[in-house]
TIDOLO-744723 format. One line per 4 residues: number of its first residue (from 1); their letters; for each residue x, y, z of C-alpha. Coordinates in Angstrom, 3 decimals, padded with zeros to 6 digits. Each point is the difference from the previous one (the first is absolute). Example, Ala and Ser with C-alpha at 12.3 -4.5 7.8 and 13.67 -1.06 7.14 Angstrom:
<sites>
1> as> 012.300 -004.500 007.800 | 001.370 003.440 -000.660
</sites>
This chain:
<sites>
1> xxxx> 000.000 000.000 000.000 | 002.890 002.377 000.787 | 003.166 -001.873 -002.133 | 000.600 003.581 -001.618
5> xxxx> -000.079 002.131 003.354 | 003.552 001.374 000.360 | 001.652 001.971 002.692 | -001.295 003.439 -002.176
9> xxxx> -003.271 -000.864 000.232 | -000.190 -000.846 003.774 | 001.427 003.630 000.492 | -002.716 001.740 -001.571
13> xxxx> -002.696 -002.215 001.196 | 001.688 000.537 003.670 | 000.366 003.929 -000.638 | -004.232 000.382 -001.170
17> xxxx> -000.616 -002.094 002.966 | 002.675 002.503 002.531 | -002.466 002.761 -002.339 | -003.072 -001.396 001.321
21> xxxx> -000.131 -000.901 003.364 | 003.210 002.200 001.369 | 002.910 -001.590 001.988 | -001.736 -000.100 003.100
25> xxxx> -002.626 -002.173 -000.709 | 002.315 -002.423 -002.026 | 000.175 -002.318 003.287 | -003.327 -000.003 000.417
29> xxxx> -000.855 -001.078 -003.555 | 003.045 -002.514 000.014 | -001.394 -001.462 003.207 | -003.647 -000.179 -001.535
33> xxxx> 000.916 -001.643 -003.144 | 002.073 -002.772 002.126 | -002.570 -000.780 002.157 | -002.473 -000.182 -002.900
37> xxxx> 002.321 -002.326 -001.696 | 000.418 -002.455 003.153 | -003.853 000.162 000.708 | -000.676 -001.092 -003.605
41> xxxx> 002.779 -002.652 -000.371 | -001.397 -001.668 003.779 | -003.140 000.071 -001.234 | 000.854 -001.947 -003.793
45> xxxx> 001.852 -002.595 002.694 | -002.588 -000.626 002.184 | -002.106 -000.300 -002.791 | 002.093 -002.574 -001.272
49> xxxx> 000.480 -001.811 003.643 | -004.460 000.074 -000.768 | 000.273 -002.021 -003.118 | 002.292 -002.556 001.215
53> xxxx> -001.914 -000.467 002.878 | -003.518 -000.857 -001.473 | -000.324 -003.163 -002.128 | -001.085 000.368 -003.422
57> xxxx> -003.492 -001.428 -000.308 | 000.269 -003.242 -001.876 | -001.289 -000.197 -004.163 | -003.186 -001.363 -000.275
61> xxxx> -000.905 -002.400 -003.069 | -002.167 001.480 -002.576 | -003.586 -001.496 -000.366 | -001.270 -000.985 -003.059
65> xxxx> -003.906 000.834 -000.111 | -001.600 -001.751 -001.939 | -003.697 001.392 -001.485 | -002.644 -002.399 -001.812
69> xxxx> -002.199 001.859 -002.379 | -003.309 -001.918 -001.021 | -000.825 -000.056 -003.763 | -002.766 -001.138 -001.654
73> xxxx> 001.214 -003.607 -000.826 | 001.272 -000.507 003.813 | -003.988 000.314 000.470 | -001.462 -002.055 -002.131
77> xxxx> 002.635 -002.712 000.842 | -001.084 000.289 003.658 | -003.890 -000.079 -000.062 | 000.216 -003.397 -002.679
</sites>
């Protein structure tokens, strides 16, 4: 996703981001985005812990229904 990001385009993106929110509050937002990361990557493993932990349910067979449709000969064969 980001195989052509160098080292020039980290600078700028880090400079409109300095721009934005101000030096100050770059801890804050540093501190936000980490714990927003870690919330979100316990929460994919403990999803996957979930899965693991409940059995799959089991395939059923498919059942062939069958239907009879009457026609005209079935009932004359049946009443002689």
């Amino acid at each position: 996703m980001f195989k052509n990001l160098g080292p020039m385009e980290l600078g700028i993106i880090l400079l409109i981001v300095v721009m934005i929110f101000g030096v100050g509050k770059l801890p804050e937002v540093g501190s936000a985005i980490g714990k927003s990361i870690r919330a979100f990557k316990k929460s994919q493993e403990s999803d996957d812990e979930e899965e693991e932990e409940t059995p799959k349910p089991k395939k059923r067979k498919a059942v062939k229904k069958t239907t009879t449709v009457k026609t005209p000969i079935d009932d004359k064969t049946q009443s002689a």
